[in-house]
MIDOSE-1310 file (N, C-alpha, C; in nm, 2 decimals, decimal comma, always signed):
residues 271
xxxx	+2,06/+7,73/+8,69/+2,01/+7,87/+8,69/+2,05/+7,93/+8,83; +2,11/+8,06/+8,82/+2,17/+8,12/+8,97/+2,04/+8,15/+9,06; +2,07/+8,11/+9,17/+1,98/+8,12/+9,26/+1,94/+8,25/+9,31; +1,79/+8,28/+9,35/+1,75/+8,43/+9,30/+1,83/+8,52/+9,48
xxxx	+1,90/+8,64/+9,48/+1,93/+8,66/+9,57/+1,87/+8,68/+9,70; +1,72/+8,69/+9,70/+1,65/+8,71/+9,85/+1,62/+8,52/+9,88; +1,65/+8,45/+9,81/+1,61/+8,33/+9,85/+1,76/+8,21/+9,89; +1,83/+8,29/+9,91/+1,99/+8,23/+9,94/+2,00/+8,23/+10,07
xxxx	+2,05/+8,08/+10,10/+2,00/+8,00/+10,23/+2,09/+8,09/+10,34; +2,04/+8,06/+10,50/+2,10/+8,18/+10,54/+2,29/+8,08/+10,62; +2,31/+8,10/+10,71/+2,48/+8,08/+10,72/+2,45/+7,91/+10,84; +2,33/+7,96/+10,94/+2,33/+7,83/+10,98/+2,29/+7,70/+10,88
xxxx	+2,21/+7,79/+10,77/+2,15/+7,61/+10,70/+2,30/+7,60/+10,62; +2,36/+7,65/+10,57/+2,46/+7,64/+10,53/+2,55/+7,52/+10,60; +2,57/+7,59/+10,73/+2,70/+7,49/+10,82/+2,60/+7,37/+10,84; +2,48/+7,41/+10,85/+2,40/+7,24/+10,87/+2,41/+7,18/+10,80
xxxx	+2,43/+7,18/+10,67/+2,44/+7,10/+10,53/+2,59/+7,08/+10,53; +2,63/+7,19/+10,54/+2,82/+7,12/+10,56/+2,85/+7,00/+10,64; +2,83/+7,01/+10,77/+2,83/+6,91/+10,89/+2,74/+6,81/+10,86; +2,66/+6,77/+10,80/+2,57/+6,65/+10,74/+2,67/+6,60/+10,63
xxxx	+2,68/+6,67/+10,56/+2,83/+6,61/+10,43/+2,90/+6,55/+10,44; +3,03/+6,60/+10,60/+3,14/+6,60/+10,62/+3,09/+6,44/+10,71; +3,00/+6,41/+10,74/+2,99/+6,34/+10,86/+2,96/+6,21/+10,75; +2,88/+6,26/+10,66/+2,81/+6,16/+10,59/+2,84/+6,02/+10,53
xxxx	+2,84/+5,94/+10,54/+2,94/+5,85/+10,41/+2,89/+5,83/+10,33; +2,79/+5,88/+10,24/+2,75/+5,91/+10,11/+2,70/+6,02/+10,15; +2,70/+6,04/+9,98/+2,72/+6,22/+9,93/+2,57/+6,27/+9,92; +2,53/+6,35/+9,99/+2,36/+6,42/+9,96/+2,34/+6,52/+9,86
xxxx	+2,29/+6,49/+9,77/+2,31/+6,56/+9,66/+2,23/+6,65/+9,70; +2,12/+6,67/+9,77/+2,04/+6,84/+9,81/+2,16/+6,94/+9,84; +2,23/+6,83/+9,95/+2,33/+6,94/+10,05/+2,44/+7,00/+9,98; +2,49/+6,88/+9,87/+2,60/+6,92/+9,78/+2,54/+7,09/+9,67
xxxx	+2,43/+7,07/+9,65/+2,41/+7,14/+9,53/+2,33/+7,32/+9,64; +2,30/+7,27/+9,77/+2,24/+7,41/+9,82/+2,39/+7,43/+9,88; +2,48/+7,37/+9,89/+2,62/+7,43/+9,93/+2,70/+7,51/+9,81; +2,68/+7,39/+9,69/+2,76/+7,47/+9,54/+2,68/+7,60/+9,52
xxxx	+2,54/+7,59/+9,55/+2,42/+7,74/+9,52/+2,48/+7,72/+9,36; +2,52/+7,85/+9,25/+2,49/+7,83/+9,14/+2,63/+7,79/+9,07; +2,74/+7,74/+9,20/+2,87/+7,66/+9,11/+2,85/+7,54/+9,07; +2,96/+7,44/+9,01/+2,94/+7,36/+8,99/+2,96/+7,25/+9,09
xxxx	+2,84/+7,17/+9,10/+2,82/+7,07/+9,21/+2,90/+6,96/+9,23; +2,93/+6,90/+9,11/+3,05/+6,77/+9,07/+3,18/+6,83/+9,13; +3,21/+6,96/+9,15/+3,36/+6,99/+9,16/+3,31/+7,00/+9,30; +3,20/+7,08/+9,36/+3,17/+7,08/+9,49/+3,18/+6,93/+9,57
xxxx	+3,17/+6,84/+9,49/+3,11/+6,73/+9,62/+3,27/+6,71/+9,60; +3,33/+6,69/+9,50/+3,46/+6,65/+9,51/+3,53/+6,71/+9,61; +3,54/+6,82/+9,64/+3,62/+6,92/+9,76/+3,56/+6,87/+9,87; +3,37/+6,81/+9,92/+3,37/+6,77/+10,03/+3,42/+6,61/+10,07
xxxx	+3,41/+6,57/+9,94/+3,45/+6,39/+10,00/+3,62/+6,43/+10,04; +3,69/+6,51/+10,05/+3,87/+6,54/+10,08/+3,80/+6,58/+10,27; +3,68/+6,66/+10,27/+3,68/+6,64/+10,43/+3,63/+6,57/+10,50; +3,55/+6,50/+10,39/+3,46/+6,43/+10,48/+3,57/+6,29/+10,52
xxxx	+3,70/+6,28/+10,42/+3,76/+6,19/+10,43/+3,86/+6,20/+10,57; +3,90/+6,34/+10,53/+4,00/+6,41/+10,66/+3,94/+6,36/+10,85; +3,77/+6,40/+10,80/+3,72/+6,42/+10,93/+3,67/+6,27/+11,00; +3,68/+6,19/+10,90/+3,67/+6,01/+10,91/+3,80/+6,00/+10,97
xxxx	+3,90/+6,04/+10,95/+4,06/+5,98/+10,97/+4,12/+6,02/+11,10; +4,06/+6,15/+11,11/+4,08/+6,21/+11,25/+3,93/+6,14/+11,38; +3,85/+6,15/+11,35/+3,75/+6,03/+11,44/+3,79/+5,91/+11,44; +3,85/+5,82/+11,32/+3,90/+5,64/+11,38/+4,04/+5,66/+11,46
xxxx	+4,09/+5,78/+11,36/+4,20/+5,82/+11,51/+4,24/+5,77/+11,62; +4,15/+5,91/+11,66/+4,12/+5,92/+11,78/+4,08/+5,81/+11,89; +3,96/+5,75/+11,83/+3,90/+5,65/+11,86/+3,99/+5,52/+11,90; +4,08/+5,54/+11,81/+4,19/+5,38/+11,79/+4,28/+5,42/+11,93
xxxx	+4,36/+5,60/+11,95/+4,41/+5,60/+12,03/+4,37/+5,58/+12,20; +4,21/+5,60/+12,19/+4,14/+5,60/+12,29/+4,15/+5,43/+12,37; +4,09/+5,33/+12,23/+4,05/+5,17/+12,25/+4,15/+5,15/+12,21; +4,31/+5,09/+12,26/+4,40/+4,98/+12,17/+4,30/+4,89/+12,18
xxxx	+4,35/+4,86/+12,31/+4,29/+4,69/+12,35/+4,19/+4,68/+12,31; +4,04/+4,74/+12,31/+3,95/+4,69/+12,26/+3,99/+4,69/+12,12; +4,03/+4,76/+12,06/+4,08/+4,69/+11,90/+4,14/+4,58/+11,88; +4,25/+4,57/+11,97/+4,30/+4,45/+11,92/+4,20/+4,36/+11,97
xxxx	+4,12/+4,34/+12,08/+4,08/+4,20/+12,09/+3,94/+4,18/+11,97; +3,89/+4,30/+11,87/+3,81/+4,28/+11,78/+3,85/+4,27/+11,64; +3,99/+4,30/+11,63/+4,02/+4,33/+11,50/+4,05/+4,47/+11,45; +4,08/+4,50/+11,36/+4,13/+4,65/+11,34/+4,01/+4,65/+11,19
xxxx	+3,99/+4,55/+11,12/+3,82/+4,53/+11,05/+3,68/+4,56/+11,10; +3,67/+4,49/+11,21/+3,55/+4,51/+11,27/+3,55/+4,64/+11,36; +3,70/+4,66/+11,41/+3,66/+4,80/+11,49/+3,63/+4,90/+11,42; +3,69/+4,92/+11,27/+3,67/+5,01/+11,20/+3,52/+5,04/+11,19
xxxx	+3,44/+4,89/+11,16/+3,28/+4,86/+11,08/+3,24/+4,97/+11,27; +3,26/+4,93/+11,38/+3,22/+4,97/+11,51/+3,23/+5,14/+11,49; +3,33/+5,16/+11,48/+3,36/+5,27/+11,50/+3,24/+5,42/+11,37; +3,24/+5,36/+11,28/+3,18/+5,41/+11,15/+2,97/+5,41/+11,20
xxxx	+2,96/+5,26/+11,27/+2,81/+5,29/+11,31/+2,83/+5,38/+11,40; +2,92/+5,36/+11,55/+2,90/+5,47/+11,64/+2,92/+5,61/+11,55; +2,93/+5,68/+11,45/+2,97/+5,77/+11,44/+2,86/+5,85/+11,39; +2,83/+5,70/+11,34/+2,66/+5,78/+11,26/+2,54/+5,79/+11,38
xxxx	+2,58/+5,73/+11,47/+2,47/+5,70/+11,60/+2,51/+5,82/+11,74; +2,64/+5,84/+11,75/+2,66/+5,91/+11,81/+2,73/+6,03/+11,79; +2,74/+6,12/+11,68/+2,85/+6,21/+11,61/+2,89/+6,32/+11,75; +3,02/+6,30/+11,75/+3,11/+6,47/+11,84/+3,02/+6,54/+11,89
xxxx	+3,02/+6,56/+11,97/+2,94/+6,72/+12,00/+3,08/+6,83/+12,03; +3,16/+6,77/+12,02/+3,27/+6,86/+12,11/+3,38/+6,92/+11,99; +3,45/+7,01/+11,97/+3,55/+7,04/+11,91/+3,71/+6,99/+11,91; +3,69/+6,94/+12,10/+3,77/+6,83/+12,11/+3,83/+6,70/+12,06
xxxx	+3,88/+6,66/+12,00/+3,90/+6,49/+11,96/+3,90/+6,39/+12,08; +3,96/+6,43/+12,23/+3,96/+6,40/+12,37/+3,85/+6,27/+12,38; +3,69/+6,35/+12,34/+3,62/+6,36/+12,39/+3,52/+6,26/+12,30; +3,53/+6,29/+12,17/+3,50/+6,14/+12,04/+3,48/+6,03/+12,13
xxxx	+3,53/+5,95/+12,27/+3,53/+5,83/+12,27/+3,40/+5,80/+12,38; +3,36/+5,94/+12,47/+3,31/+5,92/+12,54/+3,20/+5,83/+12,59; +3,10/+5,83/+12,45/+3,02/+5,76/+12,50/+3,00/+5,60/+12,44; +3,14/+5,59/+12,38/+3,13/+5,47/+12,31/+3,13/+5,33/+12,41
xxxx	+3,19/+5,33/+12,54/+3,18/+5,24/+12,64/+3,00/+5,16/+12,63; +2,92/+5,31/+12,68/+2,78/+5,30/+12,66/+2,69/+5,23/+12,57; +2,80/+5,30/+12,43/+2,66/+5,29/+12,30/+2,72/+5,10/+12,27; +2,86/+5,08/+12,30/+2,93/+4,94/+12,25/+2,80/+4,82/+12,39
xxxx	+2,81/+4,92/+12,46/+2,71/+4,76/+12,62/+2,60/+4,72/+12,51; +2,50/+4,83/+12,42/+2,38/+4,83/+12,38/+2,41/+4,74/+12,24; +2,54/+4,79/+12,16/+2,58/+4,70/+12,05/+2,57/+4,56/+12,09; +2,64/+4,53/+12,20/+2,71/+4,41/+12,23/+2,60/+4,32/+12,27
xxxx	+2,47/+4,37/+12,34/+2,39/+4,32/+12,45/+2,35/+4,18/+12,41; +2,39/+4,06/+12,47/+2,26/+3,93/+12,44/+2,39/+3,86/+12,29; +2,51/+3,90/+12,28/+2,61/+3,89/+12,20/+2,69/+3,75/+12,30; +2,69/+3,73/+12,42/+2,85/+3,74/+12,43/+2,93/+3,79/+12,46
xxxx	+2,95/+3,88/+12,40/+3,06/+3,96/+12,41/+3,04/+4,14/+12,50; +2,95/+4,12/+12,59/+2,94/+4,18/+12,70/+3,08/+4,25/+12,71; +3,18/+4,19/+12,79/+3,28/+4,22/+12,85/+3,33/+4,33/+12,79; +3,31/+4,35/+12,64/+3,40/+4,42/+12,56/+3,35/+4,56/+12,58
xxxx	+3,28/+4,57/+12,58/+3,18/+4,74/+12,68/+3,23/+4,73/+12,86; +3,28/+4,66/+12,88/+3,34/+4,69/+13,01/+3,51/+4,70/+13,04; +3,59/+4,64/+12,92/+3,67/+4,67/+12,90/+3,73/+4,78/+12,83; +3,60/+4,88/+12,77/+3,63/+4,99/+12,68/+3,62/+5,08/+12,80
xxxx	+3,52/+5,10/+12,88/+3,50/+5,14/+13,05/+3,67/+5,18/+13,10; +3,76/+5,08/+13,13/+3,84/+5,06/+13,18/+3,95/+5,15/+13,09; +3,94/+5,12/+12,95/+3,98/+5,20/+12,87/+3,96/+5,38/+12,88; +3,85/+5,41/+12,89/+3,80/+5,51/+12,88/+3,81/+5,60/+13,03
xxxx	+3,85/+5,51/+13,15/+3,92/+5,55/+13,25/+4,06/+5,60/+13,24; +4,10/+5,50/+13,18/+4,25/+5,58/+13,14/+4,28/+5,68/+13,09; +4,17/+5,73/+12,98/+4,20/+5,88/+12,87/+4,15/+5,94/+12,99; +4,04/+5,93/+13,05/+4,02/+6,10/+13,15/+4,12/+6,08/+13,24
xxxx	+4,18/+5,99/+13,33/+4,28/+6,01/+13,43/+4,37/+6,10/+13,37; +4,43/+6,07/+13,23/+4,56/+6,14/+13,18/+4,49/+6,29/+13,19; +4,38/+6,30/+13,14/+4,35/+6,46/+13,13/+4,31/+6,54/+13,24; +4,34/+6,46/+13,39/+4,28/+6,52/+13,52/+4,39/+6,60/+13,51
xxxx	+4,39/+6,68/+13,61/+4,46/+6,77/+13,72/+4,51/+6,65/+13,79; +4,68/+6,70/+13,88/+4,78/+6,62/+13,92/+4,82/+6,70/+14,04; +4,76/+6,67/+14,17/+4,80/+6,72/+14,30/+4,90/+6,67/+14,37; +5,01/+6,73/+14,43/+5,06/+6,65/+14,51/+5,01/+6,58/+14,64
xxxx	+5,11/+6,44/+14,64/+5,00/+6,39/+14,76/+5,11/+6,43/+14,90; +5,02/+6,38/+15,00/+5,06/+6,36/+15,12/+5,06/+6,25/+15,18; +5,18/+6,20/+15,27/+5,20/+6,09/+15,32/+5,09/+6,03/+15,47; +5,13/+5,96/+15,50/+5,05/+5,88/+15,64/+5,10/+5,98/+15,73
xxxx	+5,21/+6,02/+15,77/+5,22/+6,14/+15,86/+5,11/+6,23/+15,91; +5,03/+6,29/+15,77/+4,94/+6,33/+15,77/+4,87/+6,32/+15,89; +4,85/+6,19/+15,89/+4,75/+6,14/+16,03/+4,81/+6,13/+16,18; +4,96/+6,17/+16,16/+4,99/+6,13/+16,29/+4,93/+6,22/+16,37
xxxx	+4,93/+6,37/+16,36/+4,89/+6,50/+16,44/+4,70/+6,46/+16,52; +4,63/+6,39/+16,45/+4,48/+6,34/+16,46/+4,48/+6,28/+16,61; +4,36/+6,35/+16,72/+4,35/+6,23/+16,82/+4,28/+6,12/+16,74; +4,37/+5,98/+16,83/+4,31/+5,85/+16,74/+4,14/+5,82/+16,79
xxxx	+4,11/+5,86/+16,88/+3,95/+5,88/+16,86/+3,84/+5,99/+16,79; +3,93/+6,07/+16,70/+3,86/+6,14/+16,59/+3,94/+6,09/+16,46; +3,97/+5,95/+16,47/+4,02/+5,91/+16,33/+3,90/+5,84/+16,25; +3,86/+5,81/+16,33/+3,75/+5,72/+16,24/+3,57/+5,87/+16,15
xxxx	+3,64/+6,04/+16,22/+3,58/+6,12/+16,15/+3,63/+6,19/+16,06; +3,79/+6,16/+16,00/+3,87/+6,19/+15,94/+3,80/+6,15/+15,75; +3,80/+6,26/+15,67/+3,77/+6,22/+15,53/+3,90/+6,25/+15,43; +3,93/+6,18/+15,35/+4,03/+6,20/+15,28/+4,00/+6,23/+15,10
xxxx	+4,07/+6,40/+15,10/+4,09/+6,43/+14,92/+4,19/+6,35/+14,84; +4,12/+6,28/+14,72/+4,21/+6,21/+14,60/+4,27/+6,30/+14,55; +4,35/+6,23/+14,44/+4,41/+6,24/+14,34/+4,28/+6,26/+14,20; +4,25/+6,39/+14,18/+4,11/+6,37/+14,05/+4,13/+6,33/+13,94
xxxx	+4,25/+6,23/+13,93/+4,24/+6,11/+13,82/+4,20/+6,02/+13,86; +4,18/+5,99/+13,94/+4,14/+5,83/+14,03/+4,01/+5,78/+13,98; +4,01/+5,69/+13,92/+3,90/+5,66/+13,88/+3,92/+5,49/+13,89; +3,79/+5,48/+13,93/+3,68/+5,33/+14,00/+3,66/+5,24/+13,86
xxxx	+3,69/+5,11/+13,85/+3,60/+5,03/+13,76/+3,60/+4,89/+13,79; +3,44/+4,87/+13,79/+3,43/+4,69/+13,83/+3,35/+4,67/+13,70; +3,37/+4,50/+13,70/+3,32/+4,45/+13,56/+3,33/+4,28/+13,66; +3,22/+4,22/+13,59/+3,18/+4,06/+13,60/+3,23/+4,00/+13,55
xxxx	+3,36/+4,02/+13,47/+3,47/+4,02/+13,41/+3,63/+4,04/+13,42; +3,67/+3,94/+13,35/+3,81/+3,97/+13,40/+3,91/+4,10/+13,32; +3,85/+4,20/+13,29/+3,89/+4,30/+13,20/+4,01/+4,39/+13,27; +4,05/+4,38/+13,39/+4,21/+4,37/+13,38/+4,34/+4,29/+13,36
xxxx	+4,29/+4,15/+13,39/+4,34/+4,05/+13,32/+4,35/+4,08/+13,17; +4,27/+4,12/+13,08/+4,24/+4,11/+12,95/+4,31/+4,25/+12,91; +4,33/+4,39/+12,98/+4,39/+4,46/+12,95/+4,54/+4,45/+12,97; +4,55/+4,40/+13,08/+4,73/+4,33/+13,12/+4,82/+4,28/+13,02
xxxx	+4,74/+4,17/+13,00/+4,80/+4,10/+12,87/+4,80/+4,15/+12,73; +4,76/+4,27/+12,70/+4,76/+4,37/+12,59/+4,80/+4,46/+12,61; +4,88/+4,46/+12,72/+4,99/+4,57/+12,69/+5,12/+4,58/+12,62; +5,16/+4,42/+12,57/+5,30/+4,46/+12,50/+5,28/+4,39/+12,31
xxxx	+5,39/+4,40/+12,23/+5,31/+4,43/+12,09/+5,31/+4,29/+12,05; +5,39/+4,17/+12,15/+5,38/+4,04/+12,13/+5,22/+3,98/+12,14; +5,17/+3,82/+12,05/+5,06/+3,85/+12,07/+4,99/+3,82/+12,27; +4,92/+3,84/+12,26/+4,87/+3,76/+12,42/+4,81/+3,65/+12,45
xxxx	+4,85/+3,65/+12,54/+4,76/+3,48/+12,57/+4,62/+3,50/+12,59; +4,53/+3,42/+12,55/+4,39/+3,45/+12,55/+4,38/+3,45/+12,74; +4,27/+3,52/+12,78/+4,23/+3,55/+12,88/+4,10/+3,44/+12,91; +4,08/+3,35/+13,06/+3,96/+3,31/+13,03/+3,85/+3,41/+13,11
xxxx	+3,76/+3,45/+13,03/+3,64/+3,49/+13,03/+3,55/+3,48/+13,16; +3,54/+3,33/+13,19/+3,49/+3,27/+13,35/+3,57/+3,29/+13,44; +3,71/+3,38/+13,47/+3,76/+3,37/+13,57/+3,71/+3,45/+13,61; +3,59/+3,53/+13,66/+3,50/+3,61/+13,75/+3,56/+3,75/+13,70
xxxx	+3,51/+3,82/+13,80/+3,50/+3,93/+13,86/+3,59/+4,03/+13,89; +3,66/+4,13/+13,85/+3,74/+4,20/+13,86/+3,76/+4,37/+13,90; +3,83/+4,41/+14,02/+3,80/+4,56/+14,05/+3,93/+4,62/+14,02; +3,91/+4,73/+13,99/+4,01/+4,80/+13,94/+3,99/+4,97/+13,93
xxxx	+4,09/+5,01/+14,02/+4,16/+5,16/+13,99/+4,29/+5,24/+13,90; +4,24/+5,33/+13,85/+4,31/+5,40/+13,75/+4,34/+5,49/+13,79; +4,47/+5,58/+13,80/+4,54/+5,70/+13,85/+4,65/+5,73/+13,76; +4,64/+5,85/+13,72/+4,74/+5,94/+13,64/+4,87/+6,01/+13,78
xxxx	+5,00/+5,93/+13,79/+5,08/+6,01/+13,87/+5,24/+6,01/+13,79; +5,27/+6,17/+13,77/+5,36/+6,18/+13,72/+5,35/+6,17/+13,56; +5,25/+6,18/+13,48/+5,24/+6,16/+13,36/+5,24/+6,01/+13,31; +5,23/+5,93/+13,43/+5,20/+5,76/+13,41/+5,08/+5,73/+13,46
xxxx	+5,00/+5,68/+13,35/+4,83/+5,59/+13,40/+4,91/+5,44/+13,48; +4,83/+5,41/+13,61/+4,86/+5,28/+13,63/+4,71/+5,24/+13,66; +4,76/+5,12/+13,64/+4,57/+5,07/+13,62/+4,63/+4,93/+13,73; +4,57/+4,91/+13,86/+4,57/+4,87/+14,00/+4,43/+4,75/+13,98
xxxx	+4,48/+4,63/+14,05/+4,36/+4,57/+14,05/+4,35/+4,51/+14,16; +4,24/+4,57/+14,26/+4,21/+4,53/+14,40/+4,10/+4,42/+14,45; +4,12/+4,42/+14,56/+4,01/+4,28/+14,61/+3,87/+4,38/+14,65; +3,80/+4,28/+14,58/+3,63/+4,34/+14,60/+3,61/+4,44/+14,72
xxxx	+3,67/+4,38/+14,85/+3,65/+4,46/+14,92/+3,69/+4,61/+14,96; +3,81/+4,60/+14,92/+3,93/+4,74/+14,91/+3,85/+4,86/+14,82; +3,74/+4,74/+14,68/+3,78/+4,88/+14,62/+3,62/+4,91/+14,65; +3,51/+4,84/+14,72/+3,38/+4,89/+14,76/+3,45/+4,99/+14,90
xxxx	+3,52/+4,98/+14,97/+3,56/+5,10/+15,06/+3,61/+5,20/+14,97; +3,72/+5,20/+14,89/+3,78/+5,32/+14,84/+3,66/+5,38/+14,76; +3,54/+5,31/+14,68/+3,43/+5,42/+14,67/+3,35/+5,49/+14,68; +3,32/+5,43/+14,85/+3,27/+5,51/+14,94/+3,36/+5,63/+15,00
xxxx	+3,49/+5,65/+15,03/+3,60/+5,68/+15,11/+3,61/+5,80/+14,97; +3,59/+5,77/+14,87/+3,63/+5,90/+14,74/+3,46/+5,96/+14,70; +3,39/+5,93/+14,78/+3,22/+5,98/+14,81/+3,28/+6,10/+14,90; +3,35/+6,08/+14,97/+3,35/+6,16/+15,08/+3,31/+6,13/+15,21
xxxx	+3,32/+6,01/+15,22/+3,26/+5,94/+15,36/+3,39/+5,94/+15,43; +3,36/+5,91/+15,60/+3,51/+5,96/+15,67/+3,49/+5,85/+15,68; +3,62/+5,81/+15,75/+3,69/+5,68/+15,77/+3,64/+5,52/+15,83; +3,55/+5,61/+15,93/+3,49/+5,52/+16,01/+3,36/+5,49/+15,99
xxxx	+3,26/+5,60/+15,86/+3,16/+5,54/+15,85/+3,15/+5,45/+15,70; +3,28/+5,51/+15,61/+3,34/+5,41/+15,51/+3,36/+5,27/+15,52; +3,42/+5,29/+15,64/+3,45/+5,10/+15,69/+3,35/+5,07/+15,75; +3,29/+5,11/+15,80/+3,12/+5,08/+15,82/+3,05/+5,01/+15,73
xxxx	+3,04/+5,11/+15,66/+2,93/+5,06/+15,52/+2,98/+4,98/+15,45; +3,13/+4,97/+15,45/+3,20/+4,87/+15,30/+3,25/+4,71/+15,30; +3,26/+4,70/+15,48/+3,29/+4,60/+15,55/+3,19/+4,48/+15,61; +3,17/+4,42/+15,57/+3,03/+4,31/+15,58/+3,12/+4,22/+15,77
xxxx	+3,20/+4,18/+15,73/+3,28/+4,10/+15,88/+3,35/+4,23/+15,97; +3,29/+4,25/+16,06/+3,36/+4,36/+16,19/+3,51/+4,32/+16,19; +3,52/+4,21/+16,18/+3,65/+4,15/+16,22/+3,75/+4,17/+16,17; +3,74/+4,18/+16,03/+3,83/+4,24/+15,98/+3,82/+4,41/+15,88
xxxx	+3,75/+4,47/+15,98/+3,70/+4,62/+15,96/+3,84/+4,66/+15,97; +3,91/+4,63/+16,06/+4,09/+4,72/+16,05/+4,13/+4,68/+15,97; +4,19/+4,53/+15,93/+4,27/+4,51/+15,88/+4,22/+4,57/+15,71; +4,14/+4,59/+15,67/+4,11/+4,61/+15,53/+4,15/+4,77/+15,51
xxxx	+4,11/+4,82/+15,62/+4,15/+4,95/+15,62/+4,25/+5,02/+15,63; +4,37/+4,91/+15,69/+4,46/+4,96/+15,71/+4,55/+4,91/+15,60; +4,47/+4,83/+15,47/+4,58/+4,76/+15,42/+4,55/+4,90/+15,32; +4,45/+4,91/+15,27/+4,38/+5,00/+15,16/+4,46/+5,17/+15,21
xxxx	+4,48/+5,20/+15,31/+4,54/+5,31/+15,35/+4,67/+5,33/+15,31; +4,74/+5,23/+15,34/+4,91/+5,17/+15,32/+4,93/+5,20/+15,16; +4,81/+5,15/+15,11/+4,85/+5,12/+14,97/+4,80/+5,27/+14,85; +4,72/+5,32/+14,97/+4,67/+5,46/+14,86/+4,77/+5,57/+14,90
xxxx	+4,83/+5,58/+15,04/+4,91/+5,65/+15,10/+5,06/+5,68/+15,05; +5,08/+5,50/+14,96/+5,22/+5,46/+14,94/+5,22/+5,51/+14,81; +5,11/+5,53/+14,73/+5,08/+5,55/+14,54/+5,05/+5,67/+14,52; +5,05/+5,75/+14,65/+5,07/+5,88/+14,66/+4,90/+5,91/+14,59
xxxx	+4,83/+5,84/+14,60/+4,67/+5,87/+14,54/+4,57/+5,99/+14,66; +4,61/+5,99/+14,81/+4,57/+6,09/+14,87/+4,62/+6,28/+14,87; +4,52/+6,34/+14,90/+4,60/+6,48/+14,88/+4,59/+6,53/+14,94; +4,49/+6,51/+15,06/+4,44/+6,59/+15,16/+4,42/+6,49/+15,26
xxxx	+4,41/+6,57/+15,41/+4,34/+6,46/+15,52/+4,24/+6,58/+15,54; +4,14/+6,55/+15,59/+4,00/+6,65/+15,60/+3,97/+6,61/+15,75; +3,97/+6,69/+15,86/+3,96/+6,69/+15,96/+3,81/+6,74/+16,02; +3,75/+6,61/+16,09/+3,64/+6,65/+16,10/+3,54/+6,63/+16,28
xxx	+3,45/+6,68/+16,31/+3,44/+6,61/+16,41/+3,34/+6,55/+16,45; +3,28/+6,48/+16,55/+3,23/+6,37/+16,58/+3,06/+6,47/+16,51; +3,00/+6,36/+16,50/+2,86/+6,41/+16,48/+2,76/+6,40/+16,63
């Protein structure tokens, strides 16, 4: 029976019941039949399982191009079964595809927790560093020169601007190890698990992610030092032995200076 005209749903319950369909993996027959109103429902659900199918294909997508490595180290089975609960637990908010992966690092620690398989939420982390580096902004850098003009007793008030792809990740885990060896299409050698602790920086330069794996101490300075801390209160705080307060500083300088990761020197003066 056609539905009476003052009682025909208004445009948001509409797109609400569309977006519940398309998302759905079974069909709601309320939503199918207040979307058909007085067409036929059977031909209606049939036109939404074609989007709901589309918009499934374009989220594992996405998702797949976001995680290789976490896929491959779980299967392309079970990432799927992963990918299908996060979807129902966490649906897009964004019109972006970019942006689908974001919080799956998060919601995978909570899947994973008390599993085992911990690392694999810290390796998606690492993953998920890489997609936003590629979508930063790309400054040119400046070299150590920079510093030469500085009196050397206002160096240690000196603060230095990144590169705003640079992005920080530690894990209790060897998840650059585990990402390393999944980079090429041969299989990899299993990674051991117990080999500790692993720090790691990710930078977009030139339209290339490199993903950098530093000593504990290098990279607790570099994230204080990309806080905005100057020089000398950075190696203050990041440096537990005075003794080798230079030498870490100067190796970590060398190496952000040489990878072109600085963009600025920020001149400042004593407090």
């Amino acid at each position: 029976m056609p539905r009476p005209r003052d009682s025909a749903p208004d445009l948001k319950t509409l797109q609400a019941a569309f977006g519940r369909s398309v998302r759905s993996a079974t069909v709601n027959g309320t939503d199918v039949q207040l979307l058909a109103g007085s067409g036929d429902a059977t031909l209606f659900s049939a036109g939404i399982d074609v989007y709901s199918n589309n918009a499934w294909q374009f989220f594992l997508t996405a998702l797949e191009r976001t995680y290789p490595v976490t896929q491959r180290r779980v299967g392309t089975d079970f990432f799927r079964q992963l990918a299908r609960d996060y979807r129902v637990q966490r649906p897009s908010q964004h019109g972006d595809l970019h942006w689908i992966g974001e919080a799956f690092p998060a919601w995978l620690a909570a899947r994973m927790a008390g599993t085992g398989y911990e690392w694999l939420a810290d390796l998606a982390r690492l993953e998920w560093a890489c997609e936003t580096s590629v979508a930063a902004a790309q400054h040119d850098p400046v070299g150590p020169e920079s510093l030469a003009g500085i009196d050397p007793h206002l160096l240690p008030h000196v603060a230095l601007a990144w590169q705003p792809s640079l992005q920080l990740v530690a894990s209790p885990f060897p998840i650059w190890s585990v990402w390393q060896a999944n980079q090429h299409e041969d299989a990899a050698a299993p990674v051991d698990l117990a080999a500790g602790a692993e720090h790691c920086a990710v930078v977009c330069i030139a339209d290339r992610v490199a993903v950098y794996r530093l000593e504990a101490a290098d990279h607790r300075l570099l994230q204080y030092l990309c806080a905005g801390m100057s020089l000398g209160a950075a190696a203050d705080a990041a440096v537990a032995n005075a003794g080798t307060l230079g030498r870490v500083l100067e190796r970590l300088l060398a190496w952000a200076f040489g990878e072109g990761l600085v963009v600025q020197v920020v001149k400042a003066s004593p407090a």
